[in-house]
N, C-alpha and C positions, 0 to 999 in steps of 0.2 A: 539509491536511497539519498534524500537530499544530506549532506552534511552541514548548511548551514549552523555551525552552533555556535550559538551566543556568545556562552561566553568559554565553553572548551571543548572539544572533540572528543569522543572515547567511544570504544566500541570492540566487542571480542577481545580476547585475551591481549593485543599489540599496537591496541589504538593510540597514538600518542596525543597528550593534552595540548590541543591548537588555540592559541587565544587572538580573538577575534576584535579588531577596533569598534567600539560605538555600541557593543552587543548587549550593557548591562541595561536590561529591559524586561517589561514581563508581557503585559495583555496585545503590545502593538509592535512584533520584534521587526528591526528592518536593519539588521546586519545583512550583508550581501553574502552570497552563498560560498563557502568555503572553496579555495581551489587547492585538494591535496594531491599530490603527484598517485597516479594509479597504482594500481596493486593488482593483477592478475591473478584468481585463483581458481584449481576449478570447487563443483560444488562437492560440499559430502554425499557419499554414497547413501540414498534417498530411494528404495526402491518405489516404485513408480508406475501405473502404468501408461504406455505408449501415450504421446498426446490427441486427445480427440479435439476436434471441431465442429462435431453436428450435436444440434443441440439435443436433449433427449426428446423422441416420442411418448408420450402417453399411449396405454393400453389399456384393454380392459382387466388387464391384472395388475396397473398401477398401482402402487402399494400408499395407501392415505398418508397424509404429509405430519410428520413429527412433530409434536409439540415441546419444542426447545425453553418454555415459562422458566421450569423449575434451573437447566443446565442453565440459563442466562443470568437467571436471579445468583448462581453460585460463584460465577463468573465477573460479576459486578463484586461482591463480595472481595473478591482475592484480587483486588485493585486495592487497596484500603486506601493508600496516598494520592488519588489522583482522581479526576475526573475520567469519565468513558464511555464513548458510544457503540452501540450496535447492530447493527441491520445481518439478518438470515434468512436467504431470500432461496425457496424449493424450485427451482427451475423445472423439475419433473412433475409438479404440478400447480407452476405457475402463484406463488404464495408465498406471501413474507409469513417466514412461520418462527418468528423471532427477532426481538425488536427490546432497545433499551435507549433511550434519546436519540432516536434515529434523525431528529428534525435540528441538533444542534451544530454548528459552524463549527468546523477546527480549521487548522493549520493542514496542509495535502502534506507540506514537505516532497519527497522525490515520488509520492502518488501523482501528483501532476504531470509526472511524465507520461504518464499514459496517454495524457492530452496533448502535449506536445511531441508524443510519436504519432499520435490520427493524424495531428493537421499537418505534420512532416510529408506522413505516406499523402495525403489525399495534393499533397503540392509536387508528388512526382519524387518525393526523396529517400534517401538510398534506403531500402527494407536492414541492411547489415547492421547499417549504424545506428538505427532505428533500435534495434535487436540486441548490440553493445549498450546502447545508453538504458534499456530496461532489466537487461540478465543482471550486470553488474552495476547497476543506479550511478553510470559514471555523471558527474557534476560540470563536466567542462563539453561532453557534448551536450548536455541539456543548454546548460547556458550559451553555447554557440547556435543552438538551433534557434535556440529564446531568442536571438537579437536578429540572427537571418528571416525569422518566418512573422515579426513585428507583436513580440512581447505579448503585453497583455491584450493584445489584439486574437491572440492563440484561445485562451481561456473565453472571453467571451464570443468567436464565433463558434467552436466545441459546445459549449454552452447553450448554445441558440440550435444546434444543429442533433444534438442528441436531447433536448426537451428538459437540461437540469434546470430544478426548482433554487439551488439555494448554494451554489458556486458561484463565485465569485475573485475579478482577478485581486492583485496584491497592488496595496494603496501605493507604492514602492515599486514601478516598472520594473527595476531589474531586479526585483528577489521573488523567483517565482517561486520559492518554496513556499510566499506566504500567502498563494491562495489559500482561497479557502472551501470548503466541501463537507458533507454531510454525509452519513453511512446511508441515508436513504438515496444521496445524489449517487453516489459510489453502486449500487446495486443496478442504477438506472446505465450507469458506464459500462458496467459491465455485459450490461444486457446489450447492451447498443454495439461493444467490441464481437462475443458473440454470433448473433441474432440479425444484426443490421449493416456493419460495416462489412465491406467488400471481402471475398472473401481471401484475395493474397493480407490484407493488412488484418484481417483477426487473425490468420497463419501467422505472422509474422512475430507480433505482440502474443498472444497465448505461449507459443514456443518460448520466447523468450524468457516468460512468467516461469516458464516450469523447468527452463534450465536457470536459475539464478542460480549464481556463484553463492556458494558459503559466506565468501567478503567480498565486501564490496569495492568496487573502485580504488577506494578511500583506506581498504584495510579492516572498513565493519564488519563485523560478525553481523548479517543478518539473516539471520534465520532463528528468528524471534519470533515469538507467536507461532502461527498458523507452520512452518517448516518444523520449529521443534514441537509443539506443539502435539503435531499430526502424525509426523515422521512417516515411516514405510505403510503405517494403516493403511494406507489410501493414495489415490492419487492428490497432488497439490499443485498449483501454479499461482506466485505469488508477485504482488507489486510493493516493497512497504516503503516507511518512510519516520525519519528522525532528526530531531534538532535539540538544542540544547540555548537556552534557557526560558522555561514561560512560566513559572519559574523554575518548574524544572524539564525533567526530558520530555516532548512528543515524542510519543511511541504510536509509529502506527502498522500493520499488518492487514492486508485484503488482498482478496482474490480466489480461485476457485477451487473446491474441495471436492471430491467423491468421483467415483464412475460417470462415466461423459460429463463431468464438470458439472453435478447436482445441484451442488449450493454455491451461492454467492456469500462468499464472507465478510464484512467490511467491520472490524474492531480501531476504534479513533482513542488515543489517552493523551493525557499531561497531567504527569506528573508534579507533585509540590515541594518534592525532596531534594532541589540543588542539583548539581553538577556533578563531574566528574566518572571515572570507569567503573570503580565500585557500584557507585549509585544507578549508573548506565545498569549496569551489571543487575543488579536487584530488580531495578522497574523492568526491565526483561522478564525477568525473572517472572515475576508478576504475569506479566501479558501471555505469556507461554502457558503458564498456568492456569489462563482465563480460556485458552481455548484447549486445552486438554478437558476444560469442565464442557464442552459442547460434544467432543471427540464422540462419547456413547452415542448422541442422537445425531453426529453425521454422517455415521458410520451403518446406524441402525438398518 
């Protein structure tokens, strides 16, 4: 998860409040990304099952693809403080079947790393640490790999190479937490990790989505959204990502839900409510909430 936070740190029960130079900002943040000493943990017991990598087949008993209108409108709802987008894309047959400002720009935060684990793997580099820097969203190997593999040079050849419409790198060479991505671009990554990328480096990145630690790197609790969210229902493999202040939290949660990785989920927020753990605390809350209102029709 990225921690770049503006202007404080927080997160799970023991995040301590980090104050960050130059970070009181809102619409254009360019604090440099936080380096907090790691924290190893493992994840909570998530029952699960096994990770797949084939995508599904359609049959002719394919069962028609859900209509998520009503769960997304409810969803939207239980954000009250924040702006939020959506993309729910049916991999089993091929159909975004659920959509809420899918076309608007956020902040990626530590979602970018998924970008900067591709063009890692695809330059020959090591699958392990590849797999470290996604399970537990650590921040200093993203930022080491950001300056070995030539910055926002990462984003825009991913960009070109997986066909995204509306990513874009960060005005800010070194804070790549402040690309930027779209929940319709995010569906198309996902399809491309998947579907298209080789298949040692979708092994690589997937596994690692679906063993994420409880905390992160940093000490975050994330397992926000779509982990708590979901919990044992179903299978989950997640990438998220958060920062602190636009003006208040990005919250973000994506990655892949159901039996053979059904749906693609990509939920984007920012929050308007300030800082701090409590507040962390709440817009979680929030966001958790937004996809337990999808839970029935990803499950269905």
């Amino acid at each position: 998860m990225t921690v770049r936070f503006r202007k404080v740190l927080a997160g799970g029960s023991a995040l301590a409040l980090l104050a960050i130079a130059g970070c009181a900002h809102t619409a254009n943040p360019d604090a440099a990304p936080s380096r907090v000493a790691n924290t190893m943990h493992t994840a909570s017991a998530v029952a699960s099952p096994p990770v797949t990598t084939t995508p599904p087949t359609p049959t002719t008993t394919t069962p028609p693809p859900v209509d998520f209108t009503d769960a997304i409108k409810q969803a939207v709802a239980d954000v009250p403080d924040g702006n939020i987008s959506i993309a729910v894309f049916d991999r089993l047959n091929n159909k975004l079947v659920g959509s809420y400002n899918p076309d608007t720009p956020w902040f990626t935060e530590s979602v970018v790393k998924l970008l900067i684990g591709l063009d890692s793997l695809d330059h020959g580099g090591s699958a392990s640490t590849v797999a470290e820097m996604i399970s537990r969203s650590d921040d200093n190997t993203a930022s080491n790999l950001w300056g070995k593999l030539g910055g926002v040079k990462i984003v825009s050849t991913m960009a070109a190479k997986i066909g995204l419409h509306d990513t874009t790198p960060p005005k800010n060479p070194g804070e790549w937490g402040d690309t930027r991505t779209t929940a319709n671009d995010l569906v198309l990554i996902y399809q491309y990790i998947l579907d298209t990328a080789p298949a040692s480096e979708r092994d690589t990145i997937v596994t690692a989505m679906h063993n994420a630690t409880n905390l992160g790197a940093d000490g975050t609790d994330q397992y926000f959204g779509i982990p708590y969210g979901v919990g044992s229902a179903t299978y989950w493999a997640v990438k998220q990502g958060w920062a602190c202040c636009e003006p208040g939290w990005v919250l973000n949660t994506t990655g892949l839900v159901g039996p053979d990785q059904r749906y693609i989920v990509a939920v984007l927020t920012v929050h308007d409510t300030g800082g701090g753990s409590a507040v962390r605390k709440k817009d979680s809350n929030e966001l958790t909430a937004a996809i337990k209102d999808l839970l029935p029709d990803l499950i269905s």
